[in-house]
Residue frames relative to the residue before (quaternion, step in Angstrom):
aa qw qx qy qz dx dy dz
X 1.0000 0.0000 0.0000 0.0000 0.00 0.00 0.00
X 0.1044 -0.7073 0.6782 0.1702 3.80 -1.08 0.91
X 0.3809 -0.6667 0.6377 0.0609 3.16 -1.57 1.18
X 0.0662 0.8730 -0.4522 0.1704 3.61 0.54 1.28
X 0.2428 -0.6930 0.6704 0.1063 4.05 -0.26 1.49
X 0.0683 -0.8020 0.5643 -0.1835 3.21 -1.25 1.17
X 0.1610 0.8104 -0.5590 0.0694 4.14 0.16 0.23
X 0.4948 -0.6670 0.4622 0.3109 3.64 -1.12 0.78
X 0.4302 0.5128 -0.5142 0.5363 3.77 1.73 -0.01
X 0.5035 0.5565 -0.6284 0.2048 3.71 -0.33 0.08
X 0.5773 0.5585 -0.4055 0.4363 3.26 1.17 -1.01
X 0.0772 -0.7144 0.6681 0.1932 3.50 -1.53 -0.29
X 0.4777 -0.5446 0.4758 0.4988 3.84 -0.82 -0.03
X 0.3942 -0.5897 0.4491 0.5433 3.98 -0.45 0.33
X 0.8136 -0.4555 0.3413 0.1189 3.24 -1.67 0.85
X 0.3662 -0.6721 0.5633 0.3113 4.26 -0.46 0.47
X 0.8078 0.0420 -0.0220 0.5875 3.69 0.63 -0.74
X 0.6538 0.4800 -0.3580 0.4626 3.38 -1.14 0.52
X 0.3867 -0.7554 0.5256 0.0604 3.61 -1.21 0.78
X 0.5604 0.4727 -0.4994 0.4615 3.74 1.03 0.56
X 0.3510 -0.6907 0.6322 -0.0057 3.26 -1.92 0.51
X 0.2991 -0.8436 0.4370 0.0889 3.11 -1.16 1.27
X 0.3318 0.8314 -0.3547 0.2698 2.99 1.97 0.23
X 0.6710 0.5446 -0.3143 0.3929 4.12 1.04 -0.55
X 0.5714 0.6499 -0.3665 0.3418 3.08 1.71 -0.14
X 0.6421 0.5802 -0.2314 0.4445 3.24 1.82 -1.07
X 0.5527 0.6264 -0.2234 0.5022 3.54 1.83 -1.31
X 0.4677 0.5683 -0.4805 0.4769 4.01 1.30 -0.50
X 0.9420 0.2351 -0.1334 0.1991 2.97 0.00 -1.31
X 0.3981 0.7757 -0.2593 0.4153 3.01 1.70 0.02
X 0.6997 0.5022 -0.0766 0.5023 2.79 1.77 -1.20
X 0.4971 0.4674 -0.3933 0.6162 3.64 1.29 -0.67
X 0.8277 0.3271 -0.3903 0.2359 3.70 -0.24 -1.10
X 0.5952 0.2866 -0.4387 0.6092 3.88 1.28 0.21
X 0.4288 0.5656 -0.6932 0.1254 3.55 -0.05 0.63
X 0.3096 -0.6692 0.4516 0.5024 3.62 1.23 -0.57
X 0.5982 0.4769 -0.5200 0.3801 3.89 0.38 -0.24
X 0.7993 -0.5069 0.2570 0.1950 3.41 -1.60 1.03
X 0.0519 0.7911 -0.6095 -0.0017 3.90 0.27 0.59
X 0.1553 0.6747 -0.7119 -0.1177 3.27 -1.72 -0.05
X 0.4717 -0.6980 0.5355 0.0597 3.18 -1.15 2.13
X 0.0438 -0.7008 0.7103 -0.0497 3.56 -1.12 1.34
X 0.2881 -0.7038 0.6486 0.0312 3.67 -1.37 1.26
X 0.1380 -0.7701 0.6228 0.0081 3.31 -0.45 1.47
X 0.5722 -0.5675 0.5677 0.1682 3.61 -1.90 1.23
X 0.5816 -0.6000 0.4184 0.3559 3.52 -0.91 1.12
X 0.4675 -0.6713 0.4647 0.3391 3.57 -0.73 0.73
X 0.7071 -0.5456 0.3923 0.2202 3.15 -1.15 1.13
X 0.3435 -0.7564 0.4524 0.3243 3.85 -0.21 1.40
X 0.4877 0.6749 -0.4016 0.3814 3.85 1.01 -0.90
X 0.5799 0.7153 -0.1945 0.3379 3.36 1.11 -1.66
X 0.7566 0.4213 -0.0732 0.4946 3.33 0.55 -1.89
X 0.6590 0.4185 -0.3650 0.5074 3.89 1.22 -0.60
X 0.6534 0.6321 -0.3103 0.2779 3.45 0.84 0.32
X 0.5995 0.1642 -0.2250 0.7503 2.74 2.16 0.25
X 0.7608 0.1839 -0.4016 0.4754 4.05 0.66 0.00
X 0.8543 -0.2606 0.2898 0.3440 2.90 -1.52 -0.27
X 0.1936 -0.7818 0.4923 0.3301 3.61 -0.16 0.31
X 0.4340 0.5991 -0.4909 0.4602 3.89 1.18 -0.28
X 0.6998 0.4725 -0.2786 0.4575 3.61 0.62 -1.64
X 0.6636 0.5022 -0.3720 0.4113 4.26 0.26 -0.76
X 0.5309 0.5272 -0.3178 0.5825 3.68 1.53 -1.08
X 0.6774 0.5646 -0.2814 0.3784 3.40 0.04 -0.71
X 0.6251 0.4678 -0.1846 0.5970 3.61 1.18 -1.68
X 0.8351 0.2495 -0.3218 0.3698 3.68 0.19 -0.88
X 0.1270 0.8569 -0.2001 0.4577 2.92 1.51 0.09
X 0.1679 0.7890 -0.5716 -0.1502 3.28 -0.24 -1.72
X 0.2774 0.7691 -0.3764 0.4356 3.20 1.85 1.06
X 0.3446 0.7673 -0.5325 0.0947 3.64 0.83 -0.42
X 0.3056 -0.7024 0.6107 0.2008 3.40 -0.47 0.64
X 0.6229 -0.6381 0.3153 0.3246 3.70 -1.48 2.47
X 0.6486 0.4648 -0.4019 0.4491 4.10 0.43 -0.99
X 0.7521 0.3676 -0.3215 0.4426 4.09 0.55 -0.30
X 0.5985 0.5272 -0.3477 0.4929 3.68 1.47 -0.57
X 0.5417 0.6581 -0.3407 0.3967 3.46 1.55 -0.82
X 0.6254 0.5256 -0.2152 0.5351 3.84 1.41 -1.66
X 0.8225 0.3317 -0.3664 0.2813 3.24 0.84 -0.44
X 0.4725 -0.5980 0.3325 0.5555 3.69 1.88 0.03
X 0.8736 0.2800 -0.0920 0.3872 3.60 0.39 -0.53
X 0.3615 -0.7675 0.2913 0.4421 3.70 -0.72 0.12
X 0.3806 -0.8125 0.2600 0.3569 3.78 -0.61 -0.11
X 0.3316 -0.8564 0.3935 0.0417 2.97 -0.33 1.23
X 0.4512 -0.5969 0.3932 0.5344 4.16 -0.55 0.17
X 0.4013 0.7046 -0.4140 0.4136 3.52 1.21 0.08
X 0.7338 0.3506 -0.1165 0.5701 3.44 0.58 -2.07
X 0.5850 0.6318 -0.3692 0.3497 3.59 0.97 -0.10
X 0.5360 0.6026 -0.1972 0.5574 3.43 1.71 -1.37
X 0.6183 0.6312 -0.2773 0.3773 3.11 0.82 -1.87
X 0.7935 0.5065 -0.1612 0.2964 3.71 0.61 -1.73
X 0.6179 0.5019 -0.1808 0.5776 3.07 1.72 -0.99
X 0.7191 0.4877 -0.2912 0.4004 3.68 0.94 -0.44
X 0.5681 0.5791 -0.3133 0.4937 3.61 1.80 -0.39
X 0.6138 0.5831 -0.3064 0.4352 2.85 1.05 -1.03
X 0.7506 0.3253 -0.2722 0.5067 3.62 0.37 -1.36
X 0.6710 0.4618 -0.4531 0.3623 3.88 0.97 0.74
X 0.6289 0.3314 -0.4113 0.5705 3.11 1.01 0.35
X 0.2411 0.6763 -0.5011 0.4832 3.60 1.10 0.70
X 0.7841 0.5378 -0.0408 0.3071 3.02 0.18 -2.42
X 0.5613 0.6627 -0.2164 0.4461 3.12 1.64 -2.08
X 0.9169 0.0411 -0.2347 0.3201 3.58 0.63 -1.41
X 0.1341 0.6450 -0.6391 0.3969 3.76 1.09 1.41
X 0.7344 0.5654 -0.2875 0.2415 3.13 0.41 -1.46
X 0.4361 0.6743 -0.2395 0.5457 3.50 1.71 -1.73
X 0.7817 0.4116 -0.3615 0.2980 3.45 -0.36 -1.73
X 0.7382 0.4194 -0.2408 0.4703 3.65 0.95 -1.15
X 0.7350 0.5137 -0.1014 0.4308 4.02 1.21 -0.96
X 0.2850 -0.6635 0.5215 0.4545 3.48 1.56 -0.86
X 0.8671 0.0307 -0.0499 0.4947 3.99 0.29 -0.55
X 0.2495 0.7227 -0.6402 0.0742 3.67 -0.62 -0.14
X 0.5048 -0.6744 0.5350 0.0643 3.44 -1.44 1.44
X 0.3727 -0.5007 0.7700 0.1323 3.68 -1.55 0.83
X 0.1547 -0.7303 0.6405 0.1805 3.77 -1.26 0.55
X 0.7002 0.2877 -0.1429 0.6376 3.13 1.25 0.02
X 0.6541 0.5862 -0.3469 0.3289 3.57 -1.90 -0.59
X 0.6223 0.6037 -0.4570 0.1983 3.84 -1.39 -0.62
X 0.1796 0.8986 -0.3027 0.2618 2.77 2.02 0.54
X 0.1325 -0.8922 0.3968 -0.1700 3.53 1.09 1.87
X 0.5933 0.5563 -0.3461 0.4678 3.79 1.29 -0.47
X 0.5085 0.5803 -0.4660 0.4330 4.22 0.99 -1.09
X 0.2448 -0.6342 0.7320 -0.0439 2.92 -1.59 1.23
X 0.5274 -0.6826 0.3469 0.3681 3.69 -1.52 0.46
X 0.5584 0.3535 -0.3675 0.6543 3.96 0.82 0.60
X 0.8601 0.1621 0.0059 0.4837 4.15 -0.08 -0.21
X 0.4207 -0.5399 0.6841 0.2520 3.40 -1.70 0.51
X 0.1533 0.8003 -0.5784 -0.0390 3.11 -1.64 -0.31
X 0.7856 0.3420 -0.1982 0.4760 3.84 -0.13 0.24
X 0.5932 -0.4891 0.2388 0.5932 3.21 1.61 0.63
X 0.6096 0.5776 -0.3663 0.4007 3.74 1.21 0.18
X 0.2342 -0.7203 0.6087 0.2364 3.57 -0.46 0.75
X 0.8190 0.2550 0.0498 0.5116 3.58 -0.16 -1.84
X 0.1785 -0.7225 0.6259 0.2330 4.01 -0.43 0.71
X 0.2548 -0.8324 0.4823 0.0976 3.49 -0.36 1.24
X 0.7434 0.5132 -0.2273 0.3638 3.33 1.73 -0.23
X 0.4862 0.5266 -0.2658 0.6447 2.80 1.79 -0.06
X 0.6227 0.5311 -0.3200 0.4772 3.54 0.87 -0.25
X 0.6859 0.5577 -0.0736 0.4617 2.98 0.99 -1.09
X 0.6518 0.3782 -0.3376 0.5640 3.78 1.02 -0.51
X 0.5644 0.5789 -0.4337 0.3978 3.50 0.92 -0.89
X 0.6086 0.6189 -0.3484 0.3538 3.69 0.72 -1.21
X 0.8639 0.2953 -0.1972 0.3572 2.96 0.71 -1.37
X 0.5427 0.5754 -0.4704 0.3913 3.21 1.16 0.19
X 0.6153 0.5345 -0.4135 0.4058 3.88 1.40 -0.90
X 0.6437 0.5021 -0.3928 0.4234 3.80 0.89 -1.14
X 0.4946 -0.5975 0.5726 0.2655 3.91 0.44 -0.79
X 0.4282 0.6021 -0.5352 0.4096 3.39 1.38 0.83
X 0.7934 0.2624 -0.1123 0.5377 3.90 1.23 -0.12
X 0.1278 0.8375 -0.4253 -0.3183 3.21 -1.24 -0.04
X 0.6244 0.1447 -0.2934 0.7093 2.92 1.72 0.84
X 0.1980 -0.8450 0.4965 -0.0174 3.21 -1.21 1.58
X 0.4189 -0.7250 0.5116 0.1926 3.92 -0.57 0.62
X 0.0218 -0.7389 0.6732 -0.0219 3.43 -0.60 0.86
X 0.1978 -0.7248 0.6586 0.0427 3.90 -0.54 1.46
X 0.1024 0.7648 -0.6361 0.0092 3.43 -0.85 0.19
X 0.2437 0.7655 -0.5707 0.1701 3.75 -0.37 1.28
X 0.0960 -0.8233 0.4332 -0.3540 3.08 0.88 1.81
X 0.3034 -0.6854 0.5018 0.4318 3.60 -0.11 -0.11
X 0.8254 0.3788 -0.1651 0.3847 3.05 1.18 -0.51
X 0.6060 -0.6003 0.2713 0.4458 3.64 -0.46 0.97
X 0.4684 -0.6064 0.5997 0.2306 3.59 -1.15 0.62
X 0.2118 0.8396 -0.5002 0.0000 3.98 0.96 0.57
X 0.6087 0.5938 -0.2329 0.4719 3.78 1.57 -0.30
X 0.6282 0.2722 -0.3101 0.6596 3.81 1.44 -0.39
X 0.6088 0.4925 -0.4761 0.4002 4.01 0.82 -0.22
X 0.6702 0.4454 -0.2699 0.5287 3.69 1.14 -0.52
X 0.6569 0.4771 -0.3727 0.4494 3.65 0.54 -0.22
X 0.8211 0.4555 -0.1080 0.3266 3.18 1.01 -1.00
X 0.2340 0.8287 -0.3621 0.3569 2.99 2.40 -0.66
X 0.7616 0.2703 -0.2925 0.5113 3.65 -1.78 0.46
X 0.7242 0.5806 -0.2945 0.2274 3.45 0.31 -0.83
X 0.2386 -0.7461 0.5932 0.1859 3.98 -0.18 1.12
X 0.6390 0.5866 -0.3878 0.3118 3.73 0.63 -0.68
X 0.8665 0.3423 -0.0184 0.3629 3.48 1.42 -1.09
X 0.1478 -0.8697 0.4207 0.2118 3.45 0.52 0.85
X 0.0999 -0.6630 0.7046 0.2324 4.08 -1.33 0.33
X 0.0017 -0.7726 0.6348 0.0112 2.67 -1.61 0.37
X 0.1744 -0.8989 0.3995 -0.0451 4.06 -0.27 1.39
X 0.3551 0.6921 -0.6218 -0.0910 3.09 -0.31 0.12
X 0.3423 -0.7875 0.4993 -0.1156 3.23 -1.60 1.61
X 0.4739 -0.5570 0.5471 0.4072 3.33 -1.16 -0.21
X 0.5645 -0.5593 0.5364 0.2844 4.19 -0.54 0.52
X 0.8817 0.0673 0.0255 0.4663 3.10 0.11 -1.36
X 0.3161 0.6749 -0.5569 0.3666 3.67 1.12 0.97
X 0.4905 -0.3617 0.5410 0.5796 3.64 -1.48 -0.98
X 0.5045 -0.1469 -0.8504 -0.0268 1.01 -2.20 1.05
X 0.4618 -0.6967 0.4235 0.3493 3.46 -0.85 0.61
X 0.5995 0.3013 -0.0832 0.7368 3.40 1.80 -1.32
X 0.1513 -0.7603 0.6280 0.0686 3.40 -0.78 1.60
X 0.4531 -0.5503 0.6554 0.2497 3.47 -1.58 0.30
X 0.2648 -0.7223 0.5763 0.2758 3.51 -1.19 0.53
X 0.4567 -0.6036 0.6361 0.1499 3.20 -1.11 1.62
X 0.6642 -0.1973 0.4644 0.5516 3.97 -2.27 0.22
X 0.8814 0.0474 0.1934 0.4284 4.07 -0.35 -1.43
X 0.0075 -0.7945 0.6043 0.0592 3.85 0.05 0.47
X 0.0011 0.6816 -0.7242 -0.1048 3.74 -1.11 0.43
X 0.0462 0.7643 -0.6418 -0.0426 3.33 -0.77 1.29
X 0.8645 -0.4194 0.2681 -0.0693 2.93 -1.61 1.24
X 0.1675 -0.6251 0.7602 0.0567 3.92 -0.63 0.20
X 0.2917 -0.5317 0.7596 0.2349 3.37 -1.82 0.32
X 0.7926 0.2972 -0.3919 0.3604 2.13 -1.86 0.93
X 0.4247 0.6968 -0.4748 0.3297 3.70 1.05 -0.19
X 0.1627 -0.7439 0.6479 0.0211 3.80 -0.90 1.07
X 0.9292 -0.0546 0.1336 0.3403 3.03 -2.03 -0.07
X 0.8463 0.1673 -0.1142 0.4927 3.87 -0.75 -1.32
X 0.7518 0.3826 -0.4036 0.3543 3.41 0.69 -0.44
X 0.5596 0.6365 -0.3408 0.4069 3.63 1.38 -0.23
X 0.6008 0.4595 -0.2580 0.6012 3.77 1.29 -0.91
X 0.4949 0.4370 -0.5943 0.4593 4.38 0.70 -1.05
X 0.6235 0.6272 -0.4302 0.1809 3.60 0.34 -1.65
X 0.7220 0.4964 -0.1519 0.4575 3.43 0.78 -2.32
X 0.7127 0.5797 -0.1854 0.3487 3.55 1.09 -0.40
X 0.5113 0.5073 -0.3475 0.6004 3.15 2.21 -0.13
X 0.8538 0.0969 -0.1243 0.4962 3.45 1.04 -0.90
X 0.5870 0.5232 -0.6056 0.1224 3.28 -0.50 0.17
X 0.4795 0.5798 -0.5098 0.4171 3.72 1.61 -0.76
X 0.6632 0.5975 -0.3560 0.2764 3.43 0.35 -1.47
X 0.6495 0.5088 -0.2465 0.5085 3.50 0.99 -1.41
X 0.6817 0.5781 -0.3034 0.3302 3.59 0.62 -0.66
X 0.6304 0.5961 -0.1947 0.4575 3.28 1.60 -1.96
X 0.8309 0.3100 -0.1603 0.4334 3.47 1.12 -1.62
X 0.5988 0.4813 -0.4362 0.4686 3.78 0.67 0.18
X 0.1046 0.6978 -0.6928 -0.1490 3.86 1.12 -1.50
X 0.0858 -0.7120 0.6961 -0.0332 2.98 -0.77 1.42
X 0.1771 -0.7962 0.5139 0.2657 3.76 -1.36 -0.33
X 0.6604 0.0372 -0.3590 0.6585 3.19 1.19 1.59
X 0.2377 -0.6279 0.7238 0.1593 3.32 -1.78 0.63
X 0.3459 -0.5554 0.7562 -0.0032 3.57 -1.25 1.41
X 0.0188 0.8702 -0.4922 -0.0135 3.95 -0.40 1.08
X 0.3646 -0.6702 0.6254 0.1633 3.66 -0.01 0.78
X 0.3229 0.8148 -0.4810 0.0196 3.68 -0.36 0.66
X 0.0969 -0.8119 0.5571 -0.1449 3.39 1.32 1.60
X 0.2811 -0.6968 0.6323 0.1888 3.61 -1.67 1.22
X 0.3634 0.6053 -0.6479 0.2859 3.87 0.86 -0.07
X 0.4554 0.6235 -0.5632 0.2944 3.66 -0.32 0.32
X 0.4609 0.8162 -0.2187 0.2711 3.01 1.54 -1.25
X 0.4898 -0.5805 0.4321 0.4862 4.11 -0.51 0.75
X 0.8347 0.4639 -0.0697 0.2883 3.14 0.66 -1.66
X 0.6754 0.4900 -0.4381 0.3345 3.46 1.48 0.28
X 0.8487 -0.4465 0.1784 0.2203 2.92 -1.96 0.65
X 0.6024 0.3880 -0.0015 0.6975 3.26 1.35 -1.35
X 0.7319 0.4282 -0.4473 0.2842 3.53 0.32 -0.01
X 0.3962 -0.6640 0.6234 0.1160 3.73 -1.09 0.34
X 0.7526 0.4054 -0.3598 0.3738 3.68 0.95 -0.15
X 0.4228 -0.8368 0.3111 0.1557 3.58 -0.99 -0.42
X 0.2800 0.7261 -0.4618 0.4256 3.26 1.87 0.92
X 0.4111 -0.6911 0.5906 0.0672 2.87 -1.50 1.46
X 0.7974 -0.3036 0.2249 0.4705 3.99 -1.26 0.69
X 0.6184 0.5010 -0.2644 0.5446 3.67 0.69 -1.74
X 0.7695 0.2781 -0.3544 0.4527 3.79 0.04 -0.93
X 0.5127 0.6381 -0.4846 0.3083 3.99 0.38 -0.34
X 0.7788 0.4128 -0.1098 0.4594 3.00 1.11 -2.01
X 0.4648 0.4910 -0.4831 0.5562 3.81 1.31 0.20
X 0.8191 0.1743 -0.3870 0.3859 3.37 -0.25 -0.77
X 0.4338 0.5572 -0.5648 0.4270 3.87 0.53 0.70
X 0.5590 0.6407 -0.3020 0.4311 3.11 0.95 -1.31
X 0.6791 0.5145 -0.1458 0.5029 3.61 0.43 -1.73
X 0.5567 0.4848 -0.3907 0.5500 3.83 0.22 -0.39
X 0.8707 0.1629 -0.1577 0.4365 3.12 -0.54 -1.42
X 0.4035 0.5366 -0.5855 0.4543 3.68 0.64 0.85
X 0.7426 0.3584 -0.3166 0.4689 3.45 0.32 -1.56
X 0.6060 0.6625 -0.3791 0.2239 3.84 0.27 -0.33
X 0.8129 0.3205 -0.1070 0.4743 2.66 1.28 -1.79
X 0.6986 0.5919 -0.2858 0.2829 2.81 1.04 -0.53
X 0.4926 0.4030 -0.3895 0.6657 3.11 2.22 0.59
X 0.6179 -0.6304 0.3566 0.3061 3.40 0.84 0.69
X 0.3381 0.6158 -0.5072 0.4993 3.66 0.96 1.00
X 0.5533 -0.5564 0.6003 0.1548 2.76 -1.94 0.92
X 0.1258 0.8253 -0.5385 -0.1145 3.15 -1.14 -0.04
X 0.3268 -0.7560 0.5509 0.1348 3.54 -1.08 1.44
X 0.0199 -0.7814 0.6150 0.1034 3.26 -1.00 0.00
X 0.4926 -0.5690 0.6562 -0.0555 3.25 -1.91 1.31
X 0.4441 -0.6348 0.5914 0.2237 3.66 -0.88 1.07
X 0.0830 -0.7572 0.6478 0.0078 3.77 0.19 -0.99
X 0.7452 -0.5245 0.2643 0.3158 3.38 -1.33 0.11
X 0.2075 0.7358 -0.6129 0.1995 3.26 -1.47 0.25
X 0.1789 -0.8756 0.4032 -0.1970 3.29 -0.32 2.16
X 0.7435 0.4547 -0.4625 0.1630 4.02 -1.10 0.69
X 0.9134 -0.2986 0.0665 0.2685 2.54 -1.09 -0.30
X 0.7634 0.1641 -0.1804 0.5981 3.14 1.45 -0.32
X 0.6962 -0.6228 0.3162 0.1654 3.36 -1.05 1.52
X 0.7342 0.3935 -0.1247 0.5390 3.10 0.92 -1.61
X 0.3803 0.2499 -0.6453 0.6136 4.48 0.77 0.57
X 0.7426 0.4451 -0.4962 0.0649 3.26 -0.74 -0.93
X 0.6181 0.5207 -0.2249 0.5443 3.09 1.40 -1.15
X 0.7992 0.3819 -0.2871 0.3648 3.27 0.19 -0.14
X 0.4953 0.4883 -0.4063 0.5926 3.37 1.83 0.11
X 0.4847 0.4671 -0.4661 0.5741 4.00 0.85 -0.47
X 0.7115 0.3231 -0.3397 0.5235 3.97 -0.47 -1.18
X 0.7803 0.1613 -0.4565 0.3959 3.90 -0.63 0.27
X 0.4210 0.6953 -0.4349 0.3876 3.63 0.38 0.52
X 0.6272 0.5733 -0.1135 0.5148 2.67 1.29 -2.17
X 0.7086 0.3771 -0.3559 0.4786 3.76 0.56 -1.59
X 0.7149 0.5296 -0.2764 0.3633 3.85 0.37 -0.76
X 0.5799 0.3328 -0.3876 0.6346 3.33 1.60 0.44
X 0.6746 0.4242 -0.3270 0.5080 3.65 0.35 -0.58
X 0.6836 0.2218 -0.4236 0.5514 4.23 1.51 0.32
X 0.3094 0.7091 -0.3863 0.5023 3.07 1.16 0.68
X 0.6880 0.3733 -0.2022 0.5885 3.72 0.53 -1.54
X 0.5667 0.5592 -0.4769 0.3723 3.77 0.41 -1.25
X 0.7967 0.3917 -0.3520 0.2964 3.75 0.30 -0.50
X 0.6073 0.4095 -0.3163 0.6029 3.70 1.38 0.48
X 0.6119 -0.6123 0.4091 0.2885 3.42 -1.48 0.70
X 0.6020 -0.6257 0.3330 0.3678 3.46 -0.77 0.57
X 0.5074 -0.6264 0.3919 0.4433 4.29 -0.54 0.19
X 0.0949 0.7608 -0.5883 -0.2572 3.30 -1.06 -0.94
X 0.1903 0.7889 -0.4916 0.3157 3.15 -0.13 1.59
């Protein structure tokens, strides 16, 4: 079974300026519901504004709900903000909220959207408005659902917006691996950053995840992983710089939620990136990831926490 948070705000109308698209959000799920393998759809509550001032700016959240964003910060983020993209922000967020309730009780459960790793604490940027993961770990550390949390991040791009929010912080661990010479141009320094070569493919990307993530796992012992699980790695994406084919995406998904659960960790996941021209590969390279972690979990006992 895939526990999969979903809201009809994910969509957005496409954008007046700017060159991203909300079309892969609709192509996810399209794709899970004709995979034939077993889904159940969960509707997460806009994340609590209180929530989001607890790691951004409250001037900057006024602003977002707002629809006030001021043109030099709508510019960082690529797009403009609308009370739409405003809903939108507050509704990722409370899904990767939702995503890890869901984990704590399921061992895994999926964000369709969100992982939005670029939001800084005064401003969006990288298409990210609200950092829902950095929001998110804080939560769970204030409610007492954690006391040390794992932030994965295997984005092509650096996580330079949850490595800066989260900085100072013994309670919360980042981890990146990136493309070197992708964006961010000016990286933030994450708990552990592994940056990249282009062009890096398949066996040599997993040897990589295989020197560190046990290690990271053994010496922090967290009691949730928060998984960035962006496909821009992909040979074939637009923005991407790396070179792992479908088979290698869905291993190193695969690989995660091994090492987690099999130390008995939850694990949330975050859509994250994944770029071109057509909506429906993307979406449909996000949805077999997803299934290959959720047959992945099937092979450990559910939590109860």
């Amino acid at each position: 079974m895939l526990h999969v948070v979903h809201h009809v705000d994910y969509m957005a109308p496409a954008p007046t300026r700017g060159t991203f698209r909300f079309d892969k959000y609709k192509a996810v799920m399209v794709a899970l519901r004709e995979s034939g393998h077993p889904i159940t759809e969960h509707a997460p509550q806009p994340m609590p504004r209180a929530w989001l001032e607890a790691v951004h700016d409250p001037a900057y959240v006024a602003e977002v709900f707002a629809a006030a964003v001021p043109a030099i910060k709508e510019r960082r983020i690529g797009f403009p903000v609308t009370p739409h993209i405003a809903s939108r922000g507050a509704h990722t967020s409370g899904g990767t909220w939702l995503a890890a309730q869901l984990a704590r009780r399921h061992g895994y459960a999926a964000n369709s959207a969100a992982g939005s790793h670029h939001a800084l604490h005064d401003t969006g940027a990288g298409y990210c408005v609200f950092n829902d993961l950095a929001v998110t770990a804080n939560r769970l550390l204030a409610e007492g659902d954690a006391q040390r949390v794992l932030i994965v991040d295997l984005d092509v791009h650096q996580g330079d917006g949850t490595a800066s929010l989260m900085a100072g912080r013994d309670d919360v661990f980042t981890l990146s691996f990136h493309a070197e010479k992708n964006f961010p141009a000016r990286k933030a320094r994450s708990t552990l950053d592994v940056p990249l070569p282009d062009g890096v493919e398949d066996a040599a990307y997993l040897a990589t995840l295989a020197q560190v993530l046990p290690a990271v796992l053994d010496e922090f012992a967290p009691d949730i992983v928060l998984y960035q699980a962006g496909v821009d790695p992909h040979r074939d994406d637009r923005l991407g710089r790396l070179a792992l084919s479908d088979e290698g995406l869905q291993a190193r998904d695969r690989y995660v939620l091994a090492q987690a659960r099999g130390r008995g960790l939850p694990v949330a996941s975050a859509l994250g990136g994944g770029y071109g021209p057509d909506p429906m590969v993307i979406g449909q390279r996000h949805a077999r990831t997803m299934l290959a972690m959720a047959q992945e979990n099937a092979r450990y006992p559910a939590l109860a926490m």
